[in-house]
Predicted model as a PDB file, atoms N, CA, C, CB and O in Angstrom, pLDDT in the B-factor column:
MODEL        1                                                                  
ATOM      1  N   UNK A   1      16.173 -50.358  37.889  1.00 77.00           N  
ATOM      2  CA  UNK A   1      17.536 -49.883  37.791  1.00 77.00           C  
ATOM      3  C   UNK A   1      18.463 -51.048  37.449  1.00 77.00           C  
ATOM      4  CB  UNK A   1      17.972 -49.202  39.102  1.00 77.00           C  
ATOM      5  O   UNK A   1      18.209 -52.252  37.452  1.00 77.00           O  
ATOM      6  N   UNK A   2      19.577 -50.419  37.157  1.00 77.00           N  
ATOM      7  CA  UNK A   2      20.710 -51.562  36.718  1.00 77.00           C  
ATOM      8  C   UNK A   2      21.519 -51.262  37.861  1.00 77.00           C  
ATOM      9  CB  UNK A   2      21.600 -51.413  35.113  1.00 77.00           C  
ATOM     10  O   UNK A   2      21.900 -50.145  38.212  1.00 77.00           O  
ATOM     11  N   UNK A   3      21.815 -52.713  38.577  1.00 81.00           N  
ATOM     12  CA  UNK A   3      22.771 -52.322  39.688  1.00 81.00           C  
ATOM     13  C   UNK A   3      24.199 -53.318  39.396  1.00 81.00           C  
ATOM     14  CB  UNK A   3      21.965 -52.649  41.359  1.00 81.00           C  
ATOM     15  O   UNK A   3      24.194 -54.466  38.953  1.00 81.00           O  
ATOM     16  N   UNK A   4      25.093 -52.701  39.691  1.00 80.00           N  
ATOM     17  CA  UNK A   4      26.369 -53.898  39.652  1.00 80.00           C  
ATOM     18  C   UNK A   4      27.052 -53.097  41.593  1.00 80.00           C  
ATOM     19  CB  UNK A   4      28.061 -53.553  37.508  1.00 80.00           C  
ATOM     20  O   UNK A   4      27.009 -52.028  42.202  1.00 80.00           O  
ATOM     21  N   UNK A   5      27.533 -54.360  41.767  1.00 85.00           N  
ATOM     22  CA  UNK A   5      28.219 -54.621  43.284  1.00 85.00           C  
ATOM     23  C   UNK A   5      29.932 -53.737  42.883  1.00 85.00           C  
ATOM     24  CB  UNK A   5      28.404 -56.923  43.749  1.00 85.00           C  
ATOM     25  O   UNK A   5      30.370 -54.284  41.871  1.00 85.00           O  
ATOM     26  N   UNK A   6      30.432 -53.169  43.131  1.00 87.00           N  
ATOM     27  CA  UNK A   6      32.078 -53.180  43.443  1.00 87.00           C  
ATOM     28  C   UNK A   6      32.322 -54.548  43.957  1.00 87.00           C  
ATOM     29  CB  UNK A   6      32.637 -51.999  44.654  1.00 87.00           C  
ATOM     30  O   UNK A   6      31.412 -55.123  44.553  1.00 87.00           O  
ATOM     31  N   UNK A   7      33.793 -55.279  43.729  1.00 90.00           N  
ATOM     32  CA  UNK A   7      34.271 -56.339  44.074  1.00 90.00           C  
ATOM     33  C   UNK A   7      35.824 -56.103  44.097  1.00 90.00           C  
ATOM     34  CB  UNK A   7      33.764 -57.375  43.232  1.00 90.00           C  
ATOM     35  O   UNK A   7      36.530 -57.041  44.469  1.00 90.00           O  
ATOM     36  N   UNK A   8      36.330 -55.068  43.772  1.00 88.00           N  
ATOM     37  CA  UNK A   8      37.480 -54.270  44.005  1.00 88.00           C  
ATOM     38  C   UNK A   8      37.683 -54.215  45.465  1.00 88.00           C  
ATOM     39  CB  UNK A   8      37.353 -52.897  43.405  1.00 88.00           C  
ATOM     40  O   UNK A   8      36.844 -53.835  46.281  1.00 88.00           O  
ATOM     41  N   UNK A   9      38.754 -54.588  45.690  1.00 90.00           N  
ATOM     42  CA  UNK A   9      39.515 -54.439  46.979  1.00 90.00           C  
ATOM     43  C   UNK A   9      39.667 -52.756  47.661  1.00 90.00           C  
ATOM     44  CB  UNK A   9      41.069 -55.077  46.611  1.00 90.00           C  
ATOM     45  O   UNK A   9      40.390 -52.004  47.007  1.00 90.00           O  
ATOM     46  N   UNK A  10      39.143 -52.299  48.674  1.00 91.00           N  
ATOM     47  CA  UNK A  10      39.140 -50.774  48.811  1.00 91.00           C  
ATOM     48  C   UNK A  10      38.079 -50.419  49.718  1.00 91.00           C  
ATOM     49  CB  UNK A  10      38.935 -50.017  47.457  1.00 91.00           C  
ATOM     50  O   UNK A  10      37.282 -51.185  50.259  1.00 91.00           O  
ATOM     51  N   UNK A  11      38.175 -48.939  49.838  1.00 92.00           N  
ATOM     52  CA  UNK A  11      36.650 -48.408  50.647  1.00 92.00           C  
ATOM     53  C   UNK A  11      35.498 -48.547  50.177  1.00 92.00           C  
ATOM     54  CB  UNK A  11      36.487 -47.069  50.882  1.00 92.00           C  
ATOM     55  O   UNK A  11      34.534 -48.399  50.927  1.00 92.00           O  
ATOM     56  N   UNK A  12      35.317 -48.871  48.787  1.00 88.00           N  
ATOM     57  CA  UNK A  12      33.833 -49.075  48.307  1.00 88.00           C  
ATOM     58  C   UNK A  12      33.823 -50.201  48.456  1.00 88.00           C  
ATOM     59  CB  UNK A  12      33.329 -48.713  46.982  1.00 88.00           C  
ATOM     60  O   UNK A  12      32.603 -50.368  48.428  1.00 88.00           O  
ATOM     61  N   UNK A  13      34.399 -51.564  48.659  1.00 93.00           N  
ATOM     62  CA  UNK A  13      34.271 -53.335  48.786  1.00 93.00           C  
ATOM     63  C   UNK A  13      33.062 -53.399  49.125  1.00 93.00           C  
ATOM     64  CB  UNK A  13      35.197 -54.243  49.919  1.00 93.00           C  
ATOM     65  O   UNK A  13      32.647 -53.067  50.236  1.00 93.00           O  
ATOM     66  N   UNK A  14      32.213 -53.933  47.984  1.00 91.00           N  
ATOM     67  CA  UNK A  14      30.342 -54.703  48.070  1.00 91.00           C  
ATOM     68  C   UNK A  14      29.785 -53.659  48.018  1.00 91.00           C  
ATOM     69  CB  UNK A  14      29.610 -55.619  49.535  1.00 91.00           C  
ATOM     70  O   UNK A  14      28.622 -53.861  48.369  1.00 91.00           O  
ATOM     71  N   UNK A  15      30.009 -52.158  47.667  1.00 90.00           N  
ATOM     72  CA  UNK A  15      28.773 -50.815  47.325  1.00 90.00           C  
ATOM     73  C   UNK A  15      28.234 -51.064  46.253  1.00 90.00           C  
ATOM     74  CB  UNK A  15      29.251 -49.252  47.109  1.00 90.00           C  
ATOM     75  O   UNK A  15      28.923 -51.290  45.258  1.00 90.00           O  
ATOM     76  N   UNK A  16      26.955 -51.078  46.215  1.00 85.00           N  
ATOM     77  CA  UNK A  16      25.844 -51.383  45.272  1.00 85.00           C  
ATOM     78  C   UNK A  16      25.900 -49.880  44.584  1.00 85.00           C  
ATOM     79  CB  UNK A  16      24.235 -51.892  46.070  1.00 85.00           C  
ATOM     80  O   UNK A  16      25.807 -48.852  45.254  1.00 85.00           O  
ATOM     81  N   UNK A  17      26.076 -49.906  43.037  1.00 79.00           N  
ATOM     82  CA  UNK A  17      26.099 -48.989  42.320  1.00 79.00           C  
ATOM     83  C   UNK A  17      24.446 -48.914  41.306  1.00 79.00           C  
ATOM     84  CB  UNK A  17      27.515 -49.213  41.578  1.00 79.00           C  
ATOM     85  O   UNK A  17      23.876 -49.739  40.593  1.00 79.00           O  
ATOM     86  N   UNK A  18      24.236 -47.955  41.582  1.00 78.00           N  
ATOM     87  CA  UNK A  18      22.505 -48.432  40.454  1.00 78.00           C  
ATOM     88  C   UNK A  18      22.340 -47.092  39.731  1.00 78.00           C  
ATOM     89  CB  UNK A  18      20.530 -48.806  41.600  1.00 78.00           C  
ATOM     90  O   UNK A  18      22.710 -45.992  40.142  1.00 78.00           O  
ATOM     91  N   UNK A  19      21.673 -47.402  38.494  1.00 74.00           N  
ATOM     92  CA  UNK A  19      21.541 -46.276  37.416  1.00 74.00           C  
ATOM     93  C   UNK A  19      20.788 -46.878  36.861  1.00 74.00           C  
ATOM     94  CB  UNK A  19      22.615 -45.741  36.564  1.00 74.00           C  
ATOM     95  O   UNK A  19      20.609 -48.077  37.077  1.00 74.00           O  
ATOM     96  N   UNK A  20      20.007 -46.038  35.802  1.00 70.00           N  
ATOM     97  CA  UNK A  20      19.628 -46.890  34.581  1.00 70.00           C  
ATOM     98  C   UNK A  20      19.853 -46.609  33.402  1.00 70.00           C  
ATOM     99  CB  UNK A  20      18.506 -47.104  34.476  1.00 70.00           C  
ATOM    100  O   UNK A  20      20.255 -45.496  33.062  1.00 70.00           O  
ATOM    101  N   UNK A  21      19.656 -47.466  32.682  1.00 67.00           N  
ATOM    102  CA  UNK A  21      20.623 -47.393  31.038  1.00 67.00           C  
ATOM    103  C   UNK A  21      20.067 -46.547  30.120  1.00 67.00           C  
ATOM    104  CB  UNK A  21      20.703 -48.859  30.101  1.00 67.00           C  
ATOM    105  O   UNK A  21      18.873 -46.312  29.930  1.00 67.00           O  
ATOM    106  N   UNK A  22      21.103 -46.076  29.525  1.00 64.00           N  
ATOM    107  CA  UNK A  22      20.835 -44.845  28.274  1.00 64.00           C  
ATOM    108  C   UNK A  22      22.218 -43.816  29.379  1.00 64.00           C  
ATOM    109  CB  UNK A  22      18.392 -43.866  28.119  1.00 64.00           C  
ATOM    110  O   UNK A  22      22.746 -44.238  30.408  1.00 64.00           O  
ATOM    111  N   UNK A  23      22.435 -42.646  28.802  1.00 61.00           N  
ATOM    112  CA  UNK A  23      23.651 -41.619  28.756  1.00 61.00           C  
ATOM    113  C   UNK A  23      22.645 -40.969  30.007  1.00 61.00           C  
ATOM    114  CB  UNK A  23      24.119 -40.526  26.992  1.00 61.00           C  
ATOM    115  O   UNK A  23      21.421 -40.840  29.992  1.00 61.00           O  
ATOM    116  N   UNK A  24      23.743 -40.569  31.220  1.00 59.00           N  
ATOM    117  CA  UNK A  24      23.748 -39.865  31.664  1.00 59.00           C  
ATOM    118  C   UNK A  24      24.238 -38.055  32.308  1.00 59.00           C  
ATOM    119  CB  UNK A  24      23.689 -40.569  31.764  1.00 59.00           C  
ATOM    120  O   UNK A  24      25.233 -37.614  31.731  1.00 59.00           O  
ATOM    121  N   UNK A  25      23.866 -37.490  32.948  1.00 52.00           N  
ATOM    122  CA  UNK A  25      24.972 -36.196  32.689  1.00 52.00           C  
ATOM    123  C   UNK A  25      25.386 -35.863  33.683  1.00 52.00           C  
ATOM    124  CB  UNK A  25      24.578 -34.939  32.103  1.00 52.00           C  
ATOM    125  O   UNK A  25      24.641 -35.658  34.641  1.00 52.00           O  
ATOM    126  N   UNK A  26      26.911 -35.688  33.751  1.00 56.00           N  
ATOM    127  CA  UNK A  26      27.855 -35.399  34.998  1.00 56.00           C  
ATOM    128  C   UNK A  26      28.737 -34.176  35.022  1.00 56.00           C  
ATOM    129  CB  UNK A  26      28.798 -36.524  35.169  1.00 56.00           C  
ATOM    130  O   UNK A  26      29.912 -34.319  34.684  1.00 56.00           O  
ATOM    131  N   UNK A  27      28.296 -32.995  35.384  1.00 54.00           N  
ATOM    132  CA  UNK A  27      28.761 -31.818  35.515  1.00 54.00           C  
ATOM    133  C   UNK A  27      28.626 -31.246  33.860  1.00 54.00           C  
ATOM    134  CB  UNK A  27      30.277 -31.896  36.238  1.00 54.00           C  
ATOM    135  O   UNK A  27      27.533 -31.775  33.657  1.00 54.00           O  
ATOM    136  N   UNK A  28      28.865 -30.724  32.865  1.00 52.00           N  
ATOM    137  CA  UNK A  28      28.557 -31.040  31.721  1.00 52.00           C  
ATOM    138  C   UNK A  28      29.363 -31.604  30.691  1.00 52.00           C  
ATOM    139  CB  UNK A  28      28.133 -30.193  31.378  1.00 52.00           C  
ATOM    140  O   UNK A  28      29.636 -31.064  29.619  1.00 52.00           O  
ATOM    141  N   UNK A  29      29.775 -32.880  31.143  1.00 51.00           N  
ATOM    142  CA  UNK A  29      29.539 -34.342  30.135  1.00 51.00           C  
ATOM    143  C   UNK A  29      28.143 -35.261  30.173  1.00 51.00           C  
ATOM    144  CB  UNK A  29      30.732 -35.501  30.603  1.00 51.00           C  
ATOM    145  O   UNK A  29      27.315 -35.262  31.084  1.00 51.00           O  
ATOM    146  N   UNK A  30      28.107 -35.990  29.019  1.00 46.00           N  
ATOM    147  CA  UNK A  30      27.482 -36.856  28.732  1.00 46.00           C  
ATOM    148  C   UNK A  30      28.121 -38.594  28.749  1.00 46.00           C  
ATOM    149  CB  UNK A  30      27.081 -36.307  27.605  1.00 46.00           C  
ATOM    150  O   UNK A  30      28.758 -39.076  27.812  1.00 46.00           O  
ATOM    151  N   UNK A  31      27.790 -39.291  29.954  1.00 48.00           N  
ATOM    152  CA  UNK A  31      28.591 -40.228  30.092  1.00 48.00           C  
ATOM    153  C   UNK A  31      27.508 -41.275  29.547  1.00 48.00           C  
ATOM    154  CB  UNK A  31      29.251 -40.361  31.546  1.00 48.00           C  
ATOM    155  O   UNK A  31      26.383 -41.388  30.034  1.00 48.00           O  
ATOM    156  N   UNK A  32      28.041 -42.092  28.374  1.00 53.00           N  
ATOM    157  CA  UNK A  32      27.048 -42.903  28.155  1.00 53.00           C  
ATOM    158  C   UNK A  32      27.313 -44.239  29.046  1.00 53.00           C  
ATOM    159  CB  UNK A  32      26.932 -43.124  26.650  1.00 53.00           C  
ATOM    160  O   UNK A  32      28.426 -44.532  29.484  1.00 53.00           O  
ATOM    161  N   UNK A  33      26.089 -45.034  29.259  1.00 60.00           N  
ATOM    162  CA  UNK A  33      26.110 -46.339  30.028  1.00 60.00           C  
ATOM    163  C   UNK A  33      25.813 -47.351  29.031  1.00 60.00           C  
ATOM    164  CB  UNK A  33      25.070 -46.410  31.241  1.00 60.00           C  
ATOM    165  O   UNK A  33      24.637 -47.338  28.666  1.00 60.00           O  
ATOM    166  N   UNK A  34      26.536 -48.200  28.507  1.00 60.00           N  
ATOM    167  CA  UNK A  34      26.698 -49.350  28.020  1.00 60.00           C  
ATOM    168  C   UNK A  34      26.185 -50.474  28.983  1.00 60.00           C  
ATOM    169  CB  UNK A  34      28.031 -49.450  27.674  1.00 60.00           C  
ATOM    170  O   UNK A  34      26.879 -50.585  29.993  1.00 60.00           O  
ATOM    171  N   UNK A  35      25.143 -51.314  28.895  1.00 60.00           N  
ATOM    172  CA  UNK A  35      25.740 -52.254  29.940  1.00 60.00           C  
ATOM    173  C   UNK A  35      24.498 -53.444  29.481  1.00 60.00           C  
ATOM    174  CB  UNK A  35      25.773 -51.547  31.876  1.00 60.00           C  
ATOM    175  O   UNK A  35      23.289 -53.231  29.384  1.00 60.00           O  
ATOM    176  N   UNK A  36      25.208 -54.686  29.253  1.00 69.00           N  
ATOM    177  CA  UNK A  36      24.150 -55.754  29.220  1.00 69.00           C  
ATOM    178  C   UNK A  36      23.483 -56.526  30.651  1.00 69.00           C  
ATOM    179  CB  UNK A  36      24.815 -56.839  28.367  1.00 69.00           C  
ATOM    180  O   UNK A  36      23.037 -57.664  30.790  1.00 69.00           O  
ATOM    181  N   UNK A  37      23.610 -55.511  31.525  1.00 69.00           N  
ATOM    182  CA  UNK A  37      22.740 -55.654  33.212  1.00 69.00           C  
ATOM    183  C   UNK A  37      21.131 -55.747  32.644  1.00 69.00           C  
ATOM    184  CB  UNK A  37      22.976 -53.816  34.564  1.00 69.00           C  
ATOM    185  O   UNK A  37      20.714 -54.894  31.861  1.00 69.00           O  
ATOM    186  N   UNK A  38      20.436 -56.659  33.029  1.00 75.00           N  
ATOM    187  CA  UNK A  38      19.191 -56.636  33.148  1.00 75.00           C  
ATOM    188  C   UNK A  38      18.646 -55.617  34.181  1.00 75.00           C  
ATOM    189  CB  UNK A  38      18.835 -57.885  33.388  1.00 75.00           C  
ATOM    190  O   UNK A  38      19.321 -55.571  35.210  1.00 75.00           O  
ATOM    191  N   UNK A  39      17.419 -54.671  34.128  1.00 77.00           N  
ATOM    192  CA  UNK A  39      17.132 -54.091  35.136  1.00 77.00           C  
ATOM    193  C   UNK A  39      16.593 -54.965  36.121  1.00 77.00           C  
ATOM    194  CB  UNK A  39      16.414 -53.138  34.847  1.00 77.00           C  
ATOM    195  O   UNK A  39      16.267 -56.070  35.689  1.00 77.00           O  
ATOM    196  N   UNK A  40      16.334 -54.658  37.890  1.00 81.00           N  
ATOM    197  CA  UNK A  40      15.622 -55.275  38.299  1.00 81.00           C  
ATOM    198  C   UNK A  40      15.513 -54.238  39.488  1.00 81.00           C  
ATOM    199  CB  UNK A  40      15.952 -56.654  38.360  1.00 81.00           C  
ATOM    200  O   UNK A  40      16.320 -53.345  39.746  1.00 81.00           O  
ATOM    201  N   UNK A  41      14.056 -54.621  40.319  1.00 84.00           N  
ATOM    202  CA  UNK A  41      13.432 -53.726  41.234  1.00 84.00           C  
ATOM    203  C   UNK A  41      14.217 -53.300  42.299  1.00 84.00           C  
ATOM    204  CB  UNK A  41      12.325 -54.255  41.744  1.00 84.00           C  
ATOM    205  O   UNK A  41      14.543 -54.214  43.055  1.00 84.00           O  
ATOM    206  N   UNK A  42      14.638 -52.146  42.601  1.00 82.00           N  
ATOM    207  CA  UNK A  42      15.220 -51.349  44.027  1.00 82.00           C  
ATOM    208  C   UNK A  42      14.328 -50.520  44.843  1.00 82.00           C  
ATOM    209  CB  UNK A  42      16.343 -50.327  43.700  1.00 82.00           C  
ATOM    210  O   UNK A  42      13.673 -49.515  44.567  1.00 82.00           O  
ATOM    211  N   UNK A  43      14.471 -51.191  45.909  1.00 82.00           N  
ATOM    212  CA  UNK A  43      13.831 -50.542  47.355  1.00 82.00           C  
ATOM    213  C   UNK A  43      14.607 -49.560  47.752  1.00 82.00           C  
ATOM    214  CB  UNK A  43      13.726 -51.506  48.622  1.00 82.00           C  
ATOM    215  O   UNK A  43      15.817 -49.688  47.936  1.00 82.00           O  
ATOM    216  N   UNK A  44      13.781 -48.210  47.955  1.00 81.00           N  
ATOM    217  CA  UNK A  44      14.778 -47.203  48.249  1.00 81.00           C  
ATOM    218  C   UNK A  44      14.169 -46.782  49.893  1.00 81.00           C  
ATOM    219  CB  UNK A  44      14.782 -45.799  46.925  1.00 81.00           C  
ATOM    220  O   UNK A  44      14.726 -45.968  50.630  1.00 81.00           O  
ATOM    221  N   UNK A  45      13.035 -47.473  50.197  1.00 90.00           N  
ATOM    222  CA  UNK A  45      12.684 -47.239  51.762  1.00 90.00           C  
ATOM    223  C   UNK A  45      12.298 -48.901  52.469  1.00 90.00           C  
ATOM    224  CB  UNK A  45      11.080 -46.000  51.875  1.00 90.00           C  
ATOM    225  O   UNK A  45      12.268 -49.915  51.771  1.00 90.00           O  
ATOM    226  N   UNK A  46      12.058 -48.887  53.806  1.00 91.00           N  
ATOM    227  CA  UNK A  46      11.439 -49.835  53.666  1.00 91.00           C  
ATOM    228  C   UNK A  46      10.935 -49.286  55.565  1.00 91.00           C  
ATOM    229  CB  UNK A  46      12.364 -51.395  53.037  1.00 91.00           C  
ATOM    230  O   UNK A  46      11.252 -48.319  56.257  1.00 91.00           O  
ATOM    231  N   UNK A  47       9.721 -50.930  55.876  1.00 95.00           N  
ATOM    232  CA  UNK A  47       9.293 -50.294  56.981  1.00 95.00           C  
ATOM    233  C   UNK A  47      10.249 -51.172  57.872  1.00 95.00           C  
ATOM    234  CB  UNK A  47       7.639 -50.296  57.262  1.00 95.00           C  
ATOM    235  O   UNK A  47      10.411 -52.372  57.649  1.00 95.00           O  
ATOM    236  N   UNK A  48      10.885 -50.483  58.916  1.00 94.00           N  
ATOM    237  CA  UNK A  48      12.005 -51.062  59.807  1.00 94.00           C  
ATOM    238  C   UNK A  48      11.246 -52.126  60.953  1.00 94.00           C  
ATOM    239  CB  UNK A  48      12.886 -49.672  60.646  1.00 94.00           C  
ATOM    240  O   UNK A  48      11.546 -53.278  61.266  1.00 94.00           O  
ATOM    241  N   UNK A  49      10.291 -51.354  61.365  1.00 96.00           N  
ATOM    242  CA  UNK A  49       9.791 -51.856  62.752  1.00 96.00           C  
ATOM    243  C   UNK A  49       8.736 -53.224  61.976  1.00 96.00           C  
ATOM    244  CB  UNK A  49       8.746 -50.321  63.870  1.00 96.00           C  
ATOM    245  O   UNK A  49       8.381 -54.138  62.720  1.00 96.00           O  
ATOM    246  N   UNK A  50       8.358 -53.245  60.660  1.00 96.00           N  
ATOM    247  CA  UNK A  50       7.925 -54.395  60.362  1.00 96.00           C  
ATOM    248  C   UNK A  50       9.016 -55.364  60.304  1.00 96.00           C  
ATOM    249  CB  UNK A  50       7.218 -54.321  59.248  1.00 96.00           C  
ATOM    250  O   UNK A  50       8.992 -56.214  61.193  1.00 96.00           O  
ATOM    251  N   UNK A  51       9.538 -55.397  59.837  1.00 94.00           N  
ATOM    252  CA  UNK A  51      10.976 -55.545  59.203  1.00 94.00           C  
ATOM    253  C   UNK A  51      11.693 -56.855  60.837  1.00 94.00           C  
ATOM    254  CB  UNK A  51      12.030 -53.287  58.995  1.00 94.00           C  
ATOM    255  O   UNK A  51      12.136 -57.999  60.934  1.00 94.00           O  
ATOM    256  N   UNK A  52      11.417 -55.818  61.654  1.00 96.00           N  
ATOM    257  CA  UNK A  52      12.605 -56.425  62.513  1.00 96.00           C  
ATOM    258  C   UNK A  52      11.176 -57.658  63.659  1.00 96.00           C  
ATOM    259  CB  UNK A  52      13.841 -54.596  63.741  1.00 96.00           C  
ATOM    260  O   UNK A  52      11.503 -58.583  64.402  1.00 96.00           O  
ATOM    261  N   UNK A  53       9.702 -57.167  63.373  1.00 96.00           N  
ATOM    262  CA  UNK A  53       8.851 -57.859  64.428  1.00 96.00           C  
ATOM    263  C   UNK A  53       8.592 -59.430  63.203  1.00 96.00           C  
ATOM    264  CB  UNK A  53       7.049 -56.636  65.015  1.00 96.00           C  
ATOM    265  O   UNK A  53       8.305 -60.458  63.816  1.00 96.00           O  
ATOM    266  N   UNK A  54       8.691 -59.581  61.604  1.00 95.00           N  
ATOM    267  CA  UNK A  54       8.922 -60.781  61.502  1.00 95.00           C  
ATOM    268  C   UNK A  54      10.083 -61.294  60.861  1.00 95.00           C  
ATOM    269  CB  UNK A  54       8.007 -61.203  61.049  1.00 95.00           C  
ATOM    270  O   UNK A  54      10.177 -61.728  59.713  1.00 95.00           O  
ATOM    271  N   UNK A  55      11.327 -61.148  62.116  1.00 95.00           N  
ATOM    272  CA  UNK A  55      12.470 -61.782  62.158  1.00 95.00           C  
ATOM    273  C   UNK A  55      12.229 -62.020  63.523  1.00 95.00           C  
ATOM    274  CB  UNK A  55      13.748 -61.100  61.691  1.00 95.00           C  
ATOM    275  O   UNK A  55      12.228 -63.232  63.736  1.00 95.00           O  
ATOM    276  N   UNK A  56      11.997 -61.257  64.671  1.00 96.00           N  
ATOM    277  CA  UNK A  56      11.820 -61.561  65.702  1.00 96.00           C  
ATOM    278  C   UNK A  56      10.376 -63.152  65.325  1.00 96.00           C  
ATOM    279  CB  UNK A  56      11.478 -59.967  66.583  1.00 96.00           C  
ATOM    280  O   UNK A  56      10.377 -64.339  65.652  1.00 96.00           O  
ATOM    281  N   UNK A  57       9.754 -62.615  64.828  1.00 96.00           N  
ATOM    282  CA  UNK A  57       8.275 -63.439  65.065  1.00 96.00           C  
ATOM    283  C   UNK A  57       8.926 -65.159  64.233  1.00 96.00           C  
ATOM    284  CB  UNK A  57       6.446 -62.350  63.857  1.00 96.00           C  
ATOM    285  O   UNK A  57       8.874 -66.217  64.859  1.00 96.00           O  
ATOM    286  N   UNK A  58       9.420 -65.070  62.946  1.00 95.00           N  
ATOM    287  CA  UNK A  58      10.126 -66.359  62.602  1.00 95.00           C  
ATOM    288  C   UNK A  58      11.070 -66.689  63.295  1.00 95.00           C  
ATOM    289  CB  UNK A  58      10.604 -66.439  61.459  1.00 95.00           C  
ATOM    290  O   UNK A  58      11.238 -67.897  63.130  1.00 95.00           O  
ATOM    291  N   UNK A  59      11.993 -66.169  64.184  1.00 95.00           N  
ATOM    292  CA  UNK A  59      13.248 -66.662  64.730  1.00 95.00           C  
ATOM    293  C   UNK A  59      12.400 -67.278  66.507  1.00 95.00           C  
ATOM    294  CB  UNK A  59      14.735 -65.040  64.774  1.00 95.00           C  
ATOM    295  O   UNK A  59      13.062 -67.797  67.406  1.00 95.00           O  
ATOM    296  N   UNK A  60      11.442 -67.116  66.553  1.00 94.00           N  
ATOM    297  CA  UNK A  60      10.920 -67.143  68.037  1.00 94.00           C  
ATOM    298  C   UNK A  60       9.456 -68.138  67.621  1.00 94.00           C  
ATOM    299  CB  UNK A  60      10.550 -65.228  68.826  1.00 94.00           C  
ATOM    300  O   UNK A  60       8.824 -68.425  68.637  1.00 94.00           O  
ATOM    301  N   UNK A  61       8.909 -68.628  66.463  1.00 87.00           N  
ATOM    302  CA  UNK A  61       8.184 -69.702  66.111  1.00 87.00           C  
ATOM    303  C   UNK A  61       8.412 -70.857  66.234  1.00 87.00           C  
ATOM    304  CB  UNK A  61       7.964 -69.693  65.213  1.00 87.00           C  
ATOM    305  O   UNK A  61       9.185 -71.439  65.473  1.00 87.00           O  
ATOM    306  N   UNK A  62       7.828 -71.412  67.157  1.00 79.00           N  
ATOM    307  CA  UNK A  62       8.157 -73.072  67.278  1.00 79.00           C  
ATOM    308  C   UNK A  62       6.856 -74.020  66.480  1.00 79.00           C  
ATOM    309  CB  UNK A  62       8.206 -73.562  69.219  1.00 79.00           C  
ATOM    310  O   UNK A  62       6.912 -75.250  66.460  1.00 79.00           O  
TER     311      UNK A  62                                                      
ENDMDL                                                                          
END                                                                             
């Protein structure tokens, strides 16, 4: 996907916006997406309880 950040001052401030390029369709228009964004990989799940045992496990390694 192509993602760009909001940096606009407001309720969206830092919402990650992602699509990918070529025209999309919004109620019936055709909104094309212009955009020289490189794609790059989005995680749309992830595992939590791994997630949080190595932050616990690096933050508690001596």
């Amino acid at each position: 996907m192509c993602v760009e950040v909001s940096i606009q001052r407001g309720m969206d401030y830092g919402t990650s916006h992602g699509y990918v390029k070529g025209g999309y369709v919004s109620g019936e228009d055709a909104l094309p997406i212009d955009s020289n964004l490189e794609p790059i990989r989005v995680a749309y799940d992830m595992d939590f309880d791994a997630l949080v045992e190595l932050y616990v496990s690096a933050l508690t390694r001596r």
